[in-house]
SETOR-516566 format. One record per residue (C-alpha): x, y, z; residue number from 1. Coordinates in nm, 2 decimals. Example, Ala and Ser with C-alpha at 12.3 -4.5 7.8 and 13.67 -1.06 7.14 Angstrom:
// residues 2
TIZA|1.23|-0.45|0.78|1 .
TIZA|1.37|-0.11|0.71|2 .
***
This chain:
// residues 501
TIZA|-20.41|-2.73|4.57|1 .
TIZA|-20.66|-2.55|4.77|2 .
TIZA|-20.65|-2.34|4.99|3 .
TIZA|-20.72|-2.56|5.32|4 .
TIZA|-20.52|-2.84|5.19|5 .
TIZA|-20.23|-2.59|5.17|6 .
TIZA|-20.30|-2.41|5.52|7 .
TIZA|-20.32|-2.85|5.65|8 .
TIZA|-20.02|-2.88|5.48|9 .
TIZA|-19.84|-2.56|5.65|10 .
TIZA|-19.97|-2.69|6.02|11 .
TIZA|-19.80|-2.98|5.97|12 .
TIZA|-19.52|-2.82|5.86|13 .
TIZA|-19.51|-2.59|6.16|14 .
TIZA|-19.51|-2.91|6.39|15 .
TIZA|-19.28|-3.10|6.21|16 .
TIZA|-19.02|-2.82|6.27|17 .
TIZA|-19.14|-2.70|6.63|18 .
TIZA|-19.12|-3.15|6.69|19 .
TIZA|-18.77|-3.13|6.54|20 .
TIZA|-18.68|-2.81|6.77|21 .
TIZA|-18.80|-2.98|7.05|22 .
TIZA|-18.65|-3.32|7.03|23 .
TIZA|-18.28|-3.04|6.96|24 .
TIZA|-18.08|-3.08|7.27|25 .
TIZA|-17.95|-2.76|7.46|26 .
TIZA|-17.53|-2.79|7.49|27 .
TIZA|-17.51|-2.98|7.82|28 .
TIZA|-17.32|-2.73|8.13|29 .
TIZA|-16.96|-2.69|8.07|30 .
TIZA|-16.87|-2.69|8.43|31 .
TIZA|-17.10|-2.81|8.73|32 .
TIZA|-16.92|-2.76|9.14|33 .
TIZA|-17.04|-3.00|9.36|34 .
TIZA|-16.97|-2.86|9.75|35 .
TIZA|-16.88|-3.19|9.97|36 .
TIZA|-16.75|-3.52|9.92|37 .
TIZA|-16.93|-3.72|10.13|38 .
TIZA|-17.20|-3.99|10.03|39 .
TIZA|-17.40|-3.69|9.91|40 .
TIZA|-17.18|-3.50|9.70|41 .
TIZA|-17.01|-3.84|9.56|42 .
TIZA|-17.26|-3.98|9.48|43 .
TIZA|-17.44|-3.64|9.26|44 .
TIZA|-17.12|-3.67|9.09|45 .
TIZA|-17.17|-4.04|9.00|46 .
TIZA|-17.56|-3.94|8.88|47 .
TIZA|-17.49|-3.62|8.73|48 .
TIZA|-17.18|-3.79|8.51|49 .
TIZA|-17.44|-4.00|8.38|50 .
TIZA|-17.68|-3.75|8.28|51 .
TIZA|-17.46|-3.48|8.17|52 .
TIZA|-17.21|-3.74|7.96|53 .
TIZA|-16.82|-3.74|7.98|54 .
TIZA|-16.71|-3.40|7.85|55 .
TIZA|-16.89|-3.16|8.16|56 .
TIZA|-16.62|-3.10|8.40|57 .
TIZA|-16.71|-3.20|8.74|58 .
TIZA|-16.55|-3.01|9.04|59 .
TIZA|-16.60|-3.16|9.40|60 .
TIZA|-16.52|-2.94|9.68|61 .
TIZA|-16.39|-3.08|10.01|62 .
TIZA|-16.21|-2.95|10.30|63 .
TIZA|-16.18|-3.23|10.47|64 .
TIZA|-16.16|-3.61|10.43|65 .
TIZA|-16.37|-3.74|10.13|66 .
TIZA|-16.62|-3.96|10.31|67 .
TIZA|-16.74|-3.68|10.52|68 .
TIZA|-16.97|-3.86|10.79|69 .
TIZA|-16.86|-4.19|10.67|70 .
TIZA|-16.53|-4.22|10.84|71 .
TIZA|-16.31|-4.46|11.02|72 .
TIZA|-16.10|-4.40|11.32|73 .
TIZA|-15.81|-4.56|11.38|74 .
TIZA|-15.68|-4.74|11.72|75 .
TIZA|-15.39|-5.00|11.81|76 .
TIZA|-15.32|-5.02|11.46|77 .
TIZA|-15.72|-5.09|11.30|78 .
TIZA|-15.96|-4.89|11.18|79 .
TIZA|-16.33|-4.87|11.31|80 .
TIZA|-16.64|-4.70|11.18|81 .
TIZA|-16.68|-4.38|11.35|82 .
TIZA|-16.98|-4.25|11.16|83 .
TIZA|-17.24|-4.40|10.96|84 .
TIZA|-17.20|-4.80|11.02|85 .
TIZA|-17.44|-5.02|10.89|86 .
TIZA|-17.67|-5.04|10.56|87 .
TIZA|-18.02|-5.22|10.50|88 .
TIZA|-18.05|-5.49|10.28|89 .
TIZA|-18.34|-5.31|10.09|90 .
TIZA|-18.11|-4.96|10.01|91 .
TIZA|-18.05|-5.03|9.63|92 .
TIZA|-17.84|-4.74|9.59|93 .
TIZA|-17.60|-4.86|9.82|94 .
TIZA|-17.57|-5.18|9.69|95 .
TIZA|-17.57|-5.10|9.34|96 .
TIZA|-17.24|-4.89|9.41|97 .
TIZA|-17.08|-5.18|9.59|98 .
TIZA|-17.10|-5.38|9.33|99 .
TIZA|-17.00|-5.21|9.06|100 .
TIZA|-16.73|-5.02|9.25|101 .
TIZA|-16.59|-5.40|9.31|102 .
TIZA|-16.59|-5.37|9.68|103 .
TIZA|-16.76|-5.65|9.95|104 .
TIZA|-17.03|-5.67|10.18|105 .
TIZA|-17.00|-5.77|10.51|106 .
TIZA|-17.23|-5.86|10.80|107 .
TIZA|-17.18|-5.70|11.16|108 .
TIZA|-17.11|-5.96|11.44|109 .
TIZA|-17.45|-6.10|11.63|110 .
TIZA|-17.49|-5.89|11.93|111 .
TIZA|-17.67|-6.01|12.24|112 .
TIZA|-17.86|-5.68|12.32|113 .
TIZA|-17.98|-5.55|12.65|114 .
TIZA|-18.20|-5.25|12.74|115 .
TIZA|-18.10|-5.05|13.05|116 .
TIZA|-18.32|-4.80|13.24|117 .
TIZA|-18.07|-4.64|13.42|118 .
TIZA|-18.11|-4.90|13.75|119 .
TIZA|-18.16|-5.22|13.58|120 .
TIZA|-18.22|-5.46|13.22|121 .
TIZA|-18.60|-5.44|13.12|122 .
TIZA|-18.49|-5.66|12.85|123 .
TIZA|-18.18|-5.88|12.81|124 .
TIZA|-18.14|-6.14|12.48|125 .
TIZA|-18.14|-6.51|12.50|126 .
TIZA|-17.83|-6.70|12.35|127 .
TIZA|-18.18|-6.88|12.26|128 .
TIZA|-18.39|-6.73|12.02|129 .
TIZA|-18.69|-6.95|12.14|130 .
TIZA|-18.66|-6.83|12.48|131 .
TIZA|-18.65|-6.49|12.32|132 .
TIZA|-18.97|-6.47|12.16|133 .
TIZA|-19.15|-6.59|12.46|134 .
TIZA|-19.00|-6.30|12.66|135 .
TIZA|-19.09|-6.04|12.38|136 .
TIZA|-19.45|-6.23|12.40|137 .
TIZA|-19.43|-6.21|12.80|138 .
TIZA|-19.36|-5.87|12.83|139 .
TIZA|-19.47|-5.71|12.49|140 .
TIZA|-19.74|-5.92|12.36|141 .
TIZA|-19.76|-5.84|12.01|142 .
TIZA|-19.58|-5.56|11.93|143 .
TIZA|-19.24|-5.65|11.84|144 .
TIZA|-19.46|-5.84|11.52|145 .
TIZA|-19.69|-5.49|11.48|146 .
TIZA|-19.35|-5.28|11.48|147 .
TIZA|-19.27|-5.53|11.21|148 .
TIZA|-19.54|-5.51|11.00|149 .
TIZA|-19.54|-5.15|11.04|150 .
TIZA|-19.19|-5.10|10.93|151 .
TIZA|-19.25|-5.36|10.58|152 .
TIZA|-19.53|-5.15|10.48|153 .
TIZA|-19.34|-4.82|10.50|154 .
TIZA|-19.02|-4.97|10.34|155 .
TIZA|-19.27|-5.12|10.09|156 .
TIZA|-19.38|-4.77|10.03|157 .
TIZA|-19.00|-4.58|10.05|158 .
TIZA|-18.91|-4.86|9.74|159 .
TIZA|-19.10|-4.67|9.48|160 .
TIZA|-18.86|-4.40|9.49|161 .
TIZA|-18.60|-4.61|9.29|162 .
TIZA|-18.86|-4.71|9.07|163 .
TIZA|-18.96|-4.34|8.99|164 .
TIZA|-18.58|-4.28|8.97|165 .
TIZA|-18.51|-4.54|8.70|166 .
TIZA|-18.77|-4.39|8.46|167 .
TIZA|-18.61|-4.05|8.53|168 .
TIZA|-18.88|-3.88|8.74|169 .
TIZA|-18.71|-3.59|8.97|170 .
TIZA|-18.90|-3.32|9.24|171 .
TIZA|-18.83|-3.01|9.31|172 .
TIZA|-18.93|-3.07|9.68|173 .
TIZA|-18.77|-3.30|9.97|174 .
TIZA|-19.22|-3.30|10.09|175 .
TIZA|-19.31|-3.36|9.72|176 .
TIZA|-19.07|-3.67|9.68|177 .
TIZA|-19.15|-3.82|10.01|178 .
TIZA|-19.53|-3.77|9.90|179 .
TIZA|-19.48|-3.95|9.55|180 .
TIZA|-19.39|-4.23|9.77|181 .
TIZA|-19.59|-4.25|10.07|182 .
TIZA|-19.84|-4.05|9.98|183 .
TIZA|-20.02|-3.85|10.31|184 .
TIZA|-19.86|-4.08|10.53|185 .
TIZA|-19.49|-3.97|10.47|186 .
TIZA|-19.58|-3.60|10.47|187 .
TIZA|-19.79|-3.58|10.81|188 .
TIZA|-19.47|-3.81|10.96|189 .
TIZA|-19.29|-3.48|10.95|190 .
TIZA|-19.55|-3.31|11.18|191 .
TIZA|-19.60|-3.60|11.41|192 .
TIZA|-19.32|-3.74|11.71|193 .
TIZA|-19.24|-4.13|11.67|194 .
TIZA|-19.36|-4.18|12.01|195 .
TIZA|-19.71|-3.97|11.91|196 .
TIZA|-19.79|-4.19|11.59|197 .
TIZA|-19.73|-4.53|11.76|198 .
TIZA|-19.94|-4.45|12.05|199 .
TIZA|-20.18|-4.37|11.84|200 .
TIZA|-20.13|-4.68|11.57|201 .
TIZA|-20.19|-4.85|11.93|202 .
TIZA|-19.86|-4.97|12.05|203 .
TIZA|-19.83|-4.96|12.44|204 .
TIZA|-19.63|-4.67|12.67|205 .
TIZA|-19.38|-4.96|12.76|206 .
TIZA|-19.33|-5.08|12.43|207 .
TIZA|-19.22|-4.73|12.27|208 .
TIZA|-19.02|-4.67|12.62|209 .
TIZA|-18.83|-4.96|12.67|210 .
TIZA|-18.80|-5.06|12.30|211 .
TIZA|-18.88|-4.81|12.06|212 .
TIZA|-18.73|-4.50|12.20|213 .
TIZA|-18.38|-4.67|12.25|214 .
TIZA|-18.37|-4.74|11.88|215 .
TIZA|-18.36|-4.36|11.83|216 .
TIZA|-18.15|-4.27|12.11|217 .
TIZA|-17.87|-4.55|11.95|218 .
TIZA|-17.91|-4.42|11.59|219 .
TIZA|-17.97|-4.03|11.67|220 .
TIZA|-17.91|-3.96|12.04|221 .
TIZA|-18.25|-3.86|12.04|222 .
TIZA|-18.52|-3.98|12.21|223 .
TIZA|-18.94|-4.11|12.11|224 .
TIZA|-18.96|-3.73|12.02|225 .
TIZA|-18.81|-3.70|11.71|226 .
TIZA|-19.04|-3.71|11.37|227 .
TIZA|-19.22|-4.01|11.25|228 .
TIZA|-19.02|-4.04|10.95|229 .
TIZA|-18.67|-4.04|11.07|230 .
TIZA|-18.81|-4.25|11.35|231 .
TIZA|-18.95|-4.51|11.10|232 .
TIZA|-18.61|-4.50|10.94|233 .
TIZA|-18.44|-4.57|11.28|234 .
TIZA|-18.67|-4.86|11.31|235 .
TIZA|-18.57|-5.04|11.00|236 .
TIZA|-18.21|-5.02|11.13|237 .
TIZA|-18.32|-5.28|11.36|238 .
TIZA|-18.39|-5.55|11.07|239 .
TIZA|-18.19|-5.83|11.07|240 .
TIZA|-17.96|-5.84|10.73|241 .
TIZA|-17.80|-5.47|10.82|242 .
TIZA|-17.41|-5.50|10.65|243 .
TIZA|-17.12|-5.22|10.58|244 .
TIZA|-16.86|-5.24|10.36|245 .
TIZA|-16.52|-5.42|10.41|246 .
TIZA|-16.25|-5.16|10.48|247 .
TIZA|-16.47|-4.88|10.55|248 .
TIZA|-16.78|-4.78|10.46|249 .
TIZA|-16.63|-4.44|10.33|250 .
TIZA|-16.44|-4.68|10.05|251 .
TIZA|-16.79|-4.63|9.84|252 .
TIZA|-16.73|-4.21|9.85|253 .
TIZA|-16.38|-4.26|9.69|254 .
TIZA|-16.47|-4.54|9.45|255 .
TIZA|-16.74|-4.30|9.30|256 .
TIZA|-16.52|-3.96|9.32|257 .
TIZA|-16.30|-4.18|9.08|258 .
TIZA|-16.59|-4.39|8.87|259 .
TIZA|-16.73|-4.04|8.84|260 .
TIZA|-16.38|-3.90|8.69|261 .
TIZA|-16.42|-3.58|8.87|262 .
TIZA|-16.17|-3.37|9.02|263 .
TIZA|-16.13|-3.35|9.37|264 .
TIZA|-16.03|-2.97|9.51|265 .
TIZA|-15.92|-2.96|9.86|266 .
TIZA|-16.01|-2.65|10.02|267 .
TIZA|-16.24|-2.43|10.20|268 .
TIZA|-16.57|-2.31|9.98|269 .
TIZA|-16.64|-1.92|10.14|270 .
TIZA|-16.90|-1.76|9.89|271 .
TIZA|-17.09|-1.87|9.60|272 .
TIZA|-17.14|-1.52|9.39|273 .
TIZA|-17.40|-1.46|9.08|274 .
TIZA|-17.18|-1.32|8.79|275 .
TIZA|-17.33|-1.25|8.44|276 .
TIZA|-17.10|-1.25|8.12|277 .
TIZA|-17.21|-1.10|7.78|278 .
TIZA|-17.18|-1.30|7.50|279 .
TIZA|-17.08|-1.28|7.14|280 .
TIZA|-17.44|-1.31|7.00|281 .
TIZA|-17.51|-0.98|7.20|282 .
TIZA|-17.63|-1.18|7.44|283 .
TIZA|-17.57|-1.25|7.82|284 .
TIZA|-17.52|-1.56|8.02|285 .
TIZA|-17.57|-1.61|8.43|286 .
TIZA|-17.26|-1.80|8.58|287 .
TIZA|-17.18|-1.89|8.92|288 .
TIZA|-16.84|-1.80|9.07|289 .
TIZA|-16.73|-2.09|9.34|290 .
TIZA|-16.48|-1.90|9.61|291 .
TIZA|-16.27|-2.12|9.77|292 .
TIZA|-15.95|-2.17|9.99|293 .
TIZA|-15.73|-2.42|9.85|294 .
TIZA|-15.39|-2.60|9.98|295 .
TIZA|-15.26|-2.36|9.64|296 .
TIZA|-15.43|-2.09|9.72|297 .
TIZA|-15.75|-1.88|9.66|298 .
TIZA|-15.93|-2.05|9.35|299 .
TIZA|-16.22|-1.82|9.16|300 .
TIZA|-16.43|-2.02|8.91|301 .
TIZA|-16.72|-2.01|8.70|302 .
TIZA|-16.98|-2.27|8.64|303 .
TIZA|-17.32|-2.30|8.49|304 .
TIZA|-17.46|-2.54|8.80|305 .
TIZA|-17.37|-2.58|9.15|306 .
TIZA|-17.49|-2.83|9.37|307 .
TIZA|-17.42|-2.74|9.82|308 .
TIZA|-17.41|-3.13|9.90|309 .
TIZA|-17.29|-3.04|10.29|310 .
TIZA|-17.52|-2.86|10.60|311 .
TIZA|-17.55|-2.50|10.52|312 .
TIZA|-17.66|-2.44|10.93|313 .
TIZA|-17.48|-2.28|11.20|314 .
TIZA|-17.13|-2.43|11.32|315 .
TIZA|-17.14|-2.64|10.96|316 .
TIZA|-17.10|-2.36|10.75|317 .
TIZA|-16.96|-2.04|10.66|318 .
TIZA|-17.03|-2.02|10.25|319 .
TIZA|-17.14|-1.69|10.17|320 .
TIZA|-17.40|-1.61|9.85|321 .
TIZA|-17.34|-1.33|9.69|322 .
TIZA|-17.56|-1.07|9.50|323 .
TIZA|-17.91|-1.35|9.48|324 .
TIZA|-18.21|-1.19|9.40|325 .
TIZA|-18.38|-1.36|9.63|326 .
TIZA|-18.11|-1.37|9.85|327 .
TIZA|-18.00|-1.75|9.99|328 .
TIZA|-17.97|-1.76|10.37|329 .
TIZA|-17.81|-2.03|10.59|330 .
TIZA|-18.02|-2.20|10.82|331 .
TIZA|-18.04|-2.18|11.20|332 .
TIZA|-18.16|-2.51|11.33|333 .
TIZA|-17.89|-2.73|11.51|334 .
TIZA|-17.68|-3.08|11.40|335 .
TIZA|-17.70|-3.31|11.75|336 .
TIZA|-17.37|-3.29|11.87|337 .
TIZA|-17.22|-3.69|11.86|338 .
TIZA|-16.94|-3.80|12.06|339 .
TIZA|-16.83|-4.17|11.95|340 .
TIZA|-16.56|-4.31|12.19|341 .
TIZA|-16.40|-4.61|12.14|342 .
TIZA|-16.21|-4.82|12.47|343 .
TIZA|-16.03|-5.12|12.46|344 .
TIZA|-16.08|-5.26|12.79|345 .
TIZA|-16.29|-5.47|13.00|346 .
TIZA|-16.66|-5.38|13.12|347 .
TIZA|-16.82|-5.34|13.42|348 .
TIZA|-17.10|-5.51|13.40|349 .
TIZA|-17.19|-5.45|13.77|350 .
TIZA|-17.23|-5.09|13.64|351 .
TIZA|-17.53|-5.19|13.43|352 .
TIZA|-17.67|-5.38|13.77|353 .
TIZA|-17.58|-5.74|13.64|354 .
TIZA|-17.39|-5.92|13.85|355 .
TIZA|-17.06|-6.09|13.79|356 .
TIZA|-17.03|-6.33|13.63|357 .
TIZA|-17.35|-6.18|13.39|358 .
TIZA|-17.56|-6.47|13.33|359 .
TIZA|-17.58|-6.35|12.90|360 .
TIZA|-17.27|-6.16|12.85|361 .
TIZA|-17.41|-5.89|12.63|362 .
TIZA|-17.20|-5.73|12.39|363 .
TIZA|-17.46|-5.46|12.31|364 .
TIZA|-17.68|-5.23|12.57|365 .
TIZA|-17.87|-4.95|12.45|366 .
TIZA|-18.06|-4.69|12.73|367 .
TIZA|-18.39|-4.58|12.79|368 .
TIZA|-18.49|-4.24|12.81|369 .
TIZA|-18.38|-4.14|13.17|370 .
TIZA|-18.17|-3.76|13.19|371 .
TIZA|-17.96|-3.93|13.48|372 .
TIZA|-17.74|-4.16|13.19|373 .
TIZA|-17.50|-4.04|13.03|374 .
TIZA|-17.44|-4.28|12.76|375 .
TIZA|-17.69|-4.32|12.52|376 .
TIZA|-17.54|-4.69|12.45|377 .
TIZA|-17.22|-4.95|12.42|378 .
TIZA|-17.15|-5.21|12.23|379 .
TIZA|-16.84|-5.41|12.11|380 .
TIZA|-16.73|-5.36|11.75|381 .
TIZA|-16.48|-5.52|11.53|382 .
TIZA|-16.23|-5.34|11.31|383 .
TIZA|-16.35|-5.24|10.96|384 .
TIZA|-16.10|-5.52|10.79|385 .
TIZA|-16.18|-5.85|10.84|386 .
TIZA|-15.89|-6.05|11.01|387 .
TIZA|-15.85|-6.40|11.06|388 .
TIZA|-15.85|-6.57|11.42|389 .
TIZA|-16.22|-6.51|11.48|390 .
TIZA|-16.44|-6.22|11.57|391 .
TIZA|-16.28|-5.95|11.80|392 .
TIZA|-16.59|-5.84|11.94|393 .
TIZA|-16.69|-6.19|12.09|394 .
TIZA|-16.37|-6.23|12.30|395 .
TIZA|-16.38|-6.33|12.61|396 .
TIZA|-16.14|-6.05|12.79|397 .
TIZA|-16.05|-5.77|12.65|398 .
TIZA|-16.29|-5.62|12.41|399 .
TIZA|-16.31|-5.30|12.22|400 .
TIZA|-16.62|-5.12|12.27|401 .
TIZA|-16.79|-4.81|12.07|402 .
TIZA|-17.01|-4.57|12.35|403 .
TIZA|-17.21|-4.33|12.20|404 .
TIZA|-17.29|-3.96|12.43|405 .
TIZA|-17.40|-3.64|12.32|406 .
TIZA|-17.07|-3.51|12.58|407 .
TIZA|-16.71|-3.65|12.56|408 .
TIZA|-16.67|-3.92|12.85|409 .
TIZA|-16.46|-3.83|13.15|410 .
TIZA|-16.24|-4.00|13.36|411 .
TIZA|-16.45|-4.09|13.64|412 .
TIZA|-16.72|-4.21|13.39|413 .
TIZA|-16.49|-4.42|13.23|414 .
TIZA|-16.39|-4.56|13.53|415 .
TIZA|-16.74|-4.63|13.59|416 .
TIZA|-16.82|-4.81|13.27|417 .
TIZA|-16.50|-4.98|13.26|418 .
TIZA|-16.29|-5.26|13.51|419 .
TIZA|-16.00|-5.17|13.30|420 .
TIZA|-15.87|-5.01|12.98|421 .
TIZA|-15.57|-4.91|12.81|422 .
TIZA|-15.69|-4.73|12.48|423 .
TIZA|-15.93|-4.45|12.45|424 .
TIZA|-16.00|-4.28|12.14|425 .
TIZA|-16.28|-4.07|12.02|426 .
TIZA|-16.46|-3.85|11.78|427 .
TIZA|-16.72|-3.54|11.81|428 .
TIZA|-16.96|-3.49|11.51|429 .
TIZA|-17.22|-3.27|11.45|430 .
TIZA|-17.39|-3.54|11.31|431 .
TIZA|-17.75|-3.50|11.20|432 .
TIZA|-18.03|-3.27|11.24|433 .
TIZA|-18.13|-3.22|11.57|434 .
TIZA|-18.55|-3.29|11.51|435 .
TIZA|-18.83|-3.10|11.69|436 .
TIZA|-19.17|-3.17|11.46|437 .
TIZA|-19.33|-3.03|11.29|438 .
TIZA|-19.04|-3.04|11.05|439 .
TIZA|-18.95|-2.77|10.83|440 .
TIZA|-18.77|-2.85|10.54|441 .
TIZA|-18.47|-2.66|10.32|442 .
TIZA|-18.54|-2.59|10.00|443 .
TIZA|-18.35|-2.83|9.70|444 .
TIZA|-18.37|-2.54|9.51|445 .
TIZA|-18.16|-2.26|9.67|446 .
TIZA|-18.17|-2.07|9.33|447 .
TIZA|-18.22|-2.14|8.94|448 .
TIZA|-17.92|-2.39|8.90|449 .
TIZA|-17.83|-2.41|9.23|450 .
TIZA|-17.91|-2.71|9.47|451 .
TIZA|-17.95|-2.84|9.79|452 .
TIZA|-17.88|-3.23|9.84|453 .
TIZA|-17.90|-3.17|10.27|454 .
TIZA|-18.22|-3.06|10.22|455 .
TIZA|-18.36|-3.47|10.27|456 .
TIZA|-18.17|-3.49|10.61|457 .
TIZA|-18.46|-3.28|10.76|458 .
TIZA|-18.65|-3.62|10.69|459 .
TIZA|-18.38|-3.82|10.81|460 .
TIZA|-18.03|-3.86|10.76|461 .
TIZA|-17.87|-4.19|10.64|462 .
TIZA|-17.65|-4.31|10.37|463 .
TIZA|-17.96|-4.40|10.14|464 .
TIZA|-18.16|-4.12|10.17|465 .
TIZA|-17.84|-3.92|10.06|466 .
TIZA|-17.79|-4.15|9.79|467 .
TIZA|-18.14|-4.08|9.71|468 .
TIZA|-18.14|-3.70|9.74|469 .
TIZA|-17.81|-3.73|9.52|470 .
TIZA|-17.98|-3.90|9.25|471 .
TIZA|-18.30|-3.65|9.31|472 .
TIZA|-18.08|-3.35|9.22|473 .
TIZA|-17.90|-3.48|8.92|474 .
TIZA|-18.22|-3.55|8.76|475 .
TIZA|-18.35|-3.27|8.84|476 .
TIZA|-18.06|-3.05|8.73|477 .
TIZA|-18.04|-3.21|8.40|478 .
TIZA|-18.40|-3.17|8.37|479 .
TIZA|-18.42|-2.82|8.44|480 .
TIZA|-18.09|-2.75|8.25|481 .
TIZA|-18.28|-2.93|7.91|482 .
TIZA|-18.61|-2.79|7.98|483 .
TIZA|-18.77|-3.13|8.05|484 .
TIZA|-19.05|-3.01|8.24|485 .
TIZA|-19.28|-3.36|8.19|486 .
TIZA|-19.02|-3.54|8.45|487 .
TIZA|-19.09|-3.31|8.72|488 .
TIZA|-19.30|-3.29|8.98|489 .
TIZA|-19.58|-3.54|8.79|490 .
TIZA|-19.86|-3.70|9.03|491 .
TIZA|-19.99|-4.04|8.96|492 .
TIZA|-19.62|-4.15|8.83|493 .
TIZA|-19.73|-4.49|8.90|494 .
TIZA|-19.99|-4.50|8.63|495 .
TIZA|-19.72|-4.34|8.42|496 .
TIZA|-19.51|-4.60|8.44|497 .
TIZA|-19.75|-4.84|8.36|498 .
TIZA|-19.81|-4.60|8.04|499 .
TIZA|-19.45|-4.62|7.93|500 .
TIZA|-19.39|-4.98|7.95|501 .
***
């Protein structure tokens, strides 16, 4: 044999065995923490047990409910949605897990809606949905088809992501995932004030006053000044098809804490600290010590990944990181403060400047942008368990209603809002960010092996895009974790795809 043939040989040799290497799996974590159990952390537990397989040992930290923002509150003997109510019909993520989690759909009640000003309707629904698109024509023109046009093509764009997600693809960045699916257009959304970008798409001043901006003062208590993206996001809650889940929406946190076949640790997380252990080789490992306050006690263990799936900001948290090299800080920027209150009475209409008998008896009135209100809107809700007799929220006397304020409701305003009640309950959350574009988002990775799932609520916070973020993070951990570097951060993933099939 000569001498080239045997150096040929001996190359291919050397990439058979480097090929063989290669394709050798690194021992998957033995223990990953997962801080929250809301539809973040839950869900990252679902995604990561599917990654990881069944023998990593799967913490999830929670020092409250599990559910987190998705949680019920109970009056007279029901349960009603307190936080996150209602789901689109185009957030796969969600659906996926209600259907294999065995639970049920079901659609909210039809509200007649009104739009107050603060001194009178500028818009009241029609019983008849004829007479309700010539009023939208009357007074809008075209917009209301525009906004829904404008909303298709950016839901159009946000469905890539769980197309990227089923071939595995993961980013490192909240900006580089919303790029991979919108591209520019996500990304300067961020920078850019709902009311800013549809002025400028050319929608007119009353449309995004009397139409748009009480979309984001119902679904974030915050008015056209919050960032394209999240606004866009609000919008879509407006589609018709929006459903929850019967008995709860939080029902889809606990059916994947168990699916997931983690173990669920009640207590208080108060530091996350870097520790590094020899081992017997000679060598030495980095492992993360998880602190935390339990109902037995104070709890000190080690894992190979940690995943922070709750708000690391002021008044949300008090973990502590430890001896980082960078170090990790907390973040500054407020959560809106959310009061939810729930009556069970009669309204005054009269209030609201319609006169009694109201002509359309709405059961839904959101509120302009006007500092003198202070409700952002009311509506009547049924309980989260379906019960036989009819809808509750279309009676004809006595109704409960859900009035959302960023303060709690006094006395005197309830006696305002109300003829009559005998039940008040209510419930204060801190519950998304407070947005002020140009956004600047968290980091998903705080540290190598530790991650941020909260980090996507800076775009916008909902069920899906935590689902989303979830499922982000667990590919990305298990990439990182197996050195996969060609499923991160790729451009043109589309053409990829196309590659693969």
């Amino acid at each position: 044999m000569g001498v080239c043939a045997g150096l040929l040989y001996a190359a291919l040799f050397l990439a058979t065995l480097r090929a063989c290497l290669a394709e050798e799996p690194r021992n998957p974590p033995s223990k990953i923490a997962i801080v929250g159990a809301g539809i973040g952390g839950t869900s990252a537990a679902y995604f990561l047990r599917q990654k990881f397989g069944k023998n990593v040992q799967i913490d999830l930290y929670e020092k409250e409910e599990v559910g987190g923002r998705l949680a019920t509150l109970e009056m007279e003997g029901k349960l009603y949605e307190a936080g996150g109510s209602v789901i689109h019909p185009m957030n796969l993520h969600m659906k996926t897990f209600v259907k294999e989690l065995g639970l049920s759909p079901r659609s909210p009640s039809d509200n007649l809606v009104g739009i107050y000003n603060g001194e009178q309707f500028v818009f009241q629904e029609s019983e008849w949905f004829l007479i309700n698109i010539i009023k939208m024509l009357w007074q809008y023109g075209l917009n209301f088809l525009r906004m829904h046009m404008w909303v298709e093509d950016m839901l159009d764009k946000f469905m890539r992501i769980y197309r990227y997600q089923t071939y595995d693809y993961s980013f490192s960045s909240t900006e580089s995932l919303l790029h991979a699916m919108g591209g520019r257009d996500f990304t300067a959304y961020l920078n850019t004030t709902i009311s800013e970008t549809l002025e400028k798409a050319g929608f007119s001043h009353r449309f995004i006053e009397e139409i748009v901006t009480p979309a984001m003062r119902v679904n974030y208590l915050q008015g056209g000044k919050i960032n394209s993206f999240v606004g866009s996001v609000s919008l879509a809650g407006t589609d018709s098809g929006l459903w929850s889940v019967e008995g709860g929406n939080s029902l889809v946190c606990t059916g994947l804490l168990y699916a997931s076949n983690s173990n669920l640790i009640r207590g208080t997380v108060t530091s996350v600290q870097q520790k590094t252990r020899p081992l017997k080789s000679g060598d030495t490992v980095t492992l993360y010590e998880v602190n935390a306050e339990t109902e037995s006690g104070s709890q000190h263990v080690l894992y190979d990944i940690v995943i922070i799936a709750a708000p690391l900001n002021k008044g949300l948290s008090s973990i502590k990181f430890l001896n980082f090299d960078p170090p990790i800080k907390t973040f500054t920027r407020p959560y809106q403060q959310t009061v939810a209150t729930f009556i069970h009475g009669q309204l005054n209409y009269s209030f609201f400047g319609c006169p009694e008998p109201c002509p359309n008896e709405l059961s839904a009135i959101l509120t302009t942008d006007n500092p003198s209100l202070f409700i952002n809107s009311i509506g009547a809700v049924s309980p989260v368990k379906s019960t036989g007799g009819g809808d509750p929220s279309k009676s004809t006397d006595l109704k409960v209603w859900k009035v959302f304020s960023p303060e709690p409701l006094s006395k005197d305003q309830l006696h305002l809002l109300f003829k009559s009640y005998h039940a008040v309950r209510s419930k204060t959350w801190l519950a998304y960010p407070r947005y002020s574009p140009p956004e600047k988002l968290p980091p998903i990775i705080l540290h190598d092996r530790i991650y941020y799932i909260s980090s996507i609520e800076w775009a916008a916070s909902a069920m899906e895009m935590s689902a989303v973020s979830a499922k982000n993070v667990a590919l990305l951990s298990h990439h990182q974790w197996h050195g996969i570097d060609e499923k991160v951060d790729q451009e043109n993933i589309l053409e990829k795809i196309k590659s693969e099939l």
